[in-house]
C-alpha positions as CSV (number, residue, x, y, z in Angstrom):
1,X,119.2,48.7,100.3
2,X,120.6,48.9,104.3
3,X,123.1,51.9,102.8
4,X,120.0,53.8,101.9
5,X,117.8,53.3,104.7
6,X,118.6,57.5,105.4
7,X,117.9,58.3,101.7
8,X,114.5,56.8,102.1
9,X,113.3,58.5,105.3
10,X,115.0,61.8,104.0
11,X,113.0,61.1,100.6
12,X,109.4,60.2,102.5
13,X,109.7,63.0,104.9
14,X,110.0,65.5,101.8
15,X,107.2,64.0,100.1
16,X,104.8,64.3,102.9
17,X,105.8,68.0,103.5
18,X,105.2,68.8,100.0
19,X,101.5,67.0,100.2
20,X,100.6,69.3,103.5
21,X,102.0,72.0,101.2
22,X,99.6,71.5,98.3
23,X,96.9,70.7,100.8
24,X,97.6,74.2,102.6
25,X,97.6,75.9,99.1
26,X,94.6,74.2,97.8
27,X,92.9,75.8,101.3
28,X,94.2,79.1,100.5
29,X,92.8,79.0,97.4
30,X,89.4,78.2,98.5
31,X,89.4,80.4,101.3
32,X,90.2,83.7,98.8
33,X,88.1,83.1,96.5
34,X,84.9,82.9,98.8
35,X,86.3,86.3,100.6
36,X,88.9,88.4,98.5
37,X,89.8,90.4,101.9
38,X,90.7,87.3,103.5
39,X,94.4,86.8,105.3
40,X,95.6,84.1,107.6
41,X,97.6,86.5,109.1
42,X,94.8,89.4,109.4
43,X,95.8,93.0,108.6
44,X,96.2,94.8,111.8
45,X,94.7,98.1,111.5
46,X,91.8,98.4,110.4
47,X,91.1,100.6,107.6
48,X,89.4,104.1,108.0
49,X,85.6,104.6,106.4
50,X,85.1,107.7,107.0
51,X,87.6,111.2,107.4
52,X,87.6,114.6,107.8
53,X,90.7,116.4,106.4
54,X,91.2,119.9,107.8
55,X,91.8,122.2,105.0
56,X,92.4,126.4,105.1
57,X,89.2,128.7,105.5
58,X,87.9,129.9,102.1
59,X,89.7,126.9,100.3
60,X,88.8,125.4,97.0
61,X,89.3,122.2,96.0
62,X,91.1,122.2,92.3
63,X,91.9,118.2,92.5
64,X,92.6,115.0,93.8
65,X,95.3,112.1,93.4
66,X,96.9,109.5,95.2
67,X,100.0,107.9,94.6
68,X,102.4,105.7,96.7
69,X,99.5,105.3,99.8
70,X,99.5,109.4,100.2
71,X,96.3,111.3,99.0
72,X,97.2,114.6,97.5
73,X,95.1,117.6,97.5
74,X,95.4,120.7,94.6
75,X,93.3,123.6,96.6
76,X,93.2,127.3,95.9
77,X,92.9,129.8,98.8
78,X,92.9,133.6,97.9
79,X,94.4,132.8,94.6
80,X,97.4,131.3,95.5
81,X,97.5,127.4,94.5
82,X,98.8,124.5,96.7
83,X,98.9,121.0,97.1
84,X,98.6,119.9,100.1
85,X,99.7,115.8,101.1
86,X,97.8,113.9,103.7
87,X,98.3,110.2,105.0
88,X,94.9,108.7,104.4
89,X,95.3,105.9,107.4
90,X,96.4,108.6,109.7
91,X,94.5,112.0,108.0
92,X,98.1,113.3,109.1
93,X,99.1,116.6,107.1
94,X,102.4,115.0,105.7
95,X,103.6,117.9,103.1
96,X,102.3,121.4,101.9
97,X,103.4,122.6,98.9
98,X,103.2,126.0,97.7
99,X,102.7,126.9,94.4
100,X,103.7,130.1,92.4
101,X,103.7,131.5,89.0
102,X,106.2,132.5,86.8
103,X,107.5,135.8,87.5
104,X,106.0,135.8,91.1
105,X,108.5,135.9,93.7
C-alpha cells in the first residue's frame, strides 16, 4: 500500500472536487429556477425598456421582424418600399435597404 500512497491523495482530491461540483450545480439549479433571469456572472448591460427609432417623415410601417439580435423595419415613404435594420440595444441605424420594382430603374 506505501507505493500507492500518491494514487490515494490523487484519487481523494478528485472525489472532493467532484462533490463541490455537484454541490455548486445543485445551487445553480435552485437559484434558476426561483429567478429565470438569474446569472452568477450578471449580464453587463442592461437591457433597454423603452426606444424611440427615428424613421423618415411621412413613413409607413409595412412590417416588423428580427433575426440574429437586429430588428428589421419594412416602411413605405412616398411609394417607394424599404427596410430599414436597426440594433435594438443600441437603436443604432445599422443598414437601409432600398427596394424597387421590376422594371424600375
Amino acid at each position: 500500500m506505501r507505493g500507492n500512497k500518491g494514487l490515494v491523495y490523487l484519487v481523494s482530491g478528485l472525489g472532493v472536487i467532484i462533490i463541490f461540483g455537484l454541490i455548486a450545480l445543485a445551487i445553480g439549479v435552485v437559484m434558476k429556477s426561483s429567478d429565470p433571469n438569474f446569472s452568477f456572472l450578471g449580464s453587463g448591460e442592461k437591457p433597454i425598456v423603452e426606444m424611440t427609432l427615428d424613421l423618415p417623415t411621412g413613413a409607413t410601417v409595412i412590417g416588423t421582424d428580427s433575426d440574429g439580435g437586429l430588428l428589421h423595419v419594412h416602411i413605405q415613404v412616398d411609394g417607394a418600399h424599404m427596410v430599414l435594420t436597426f440594433d435594438p440595444l443600441s437603436g443604432r441605424l445599422v443598414r437601409r435597404i432600398n427596394l424597387k420594382p421590376p422594371g424600375r430603374k
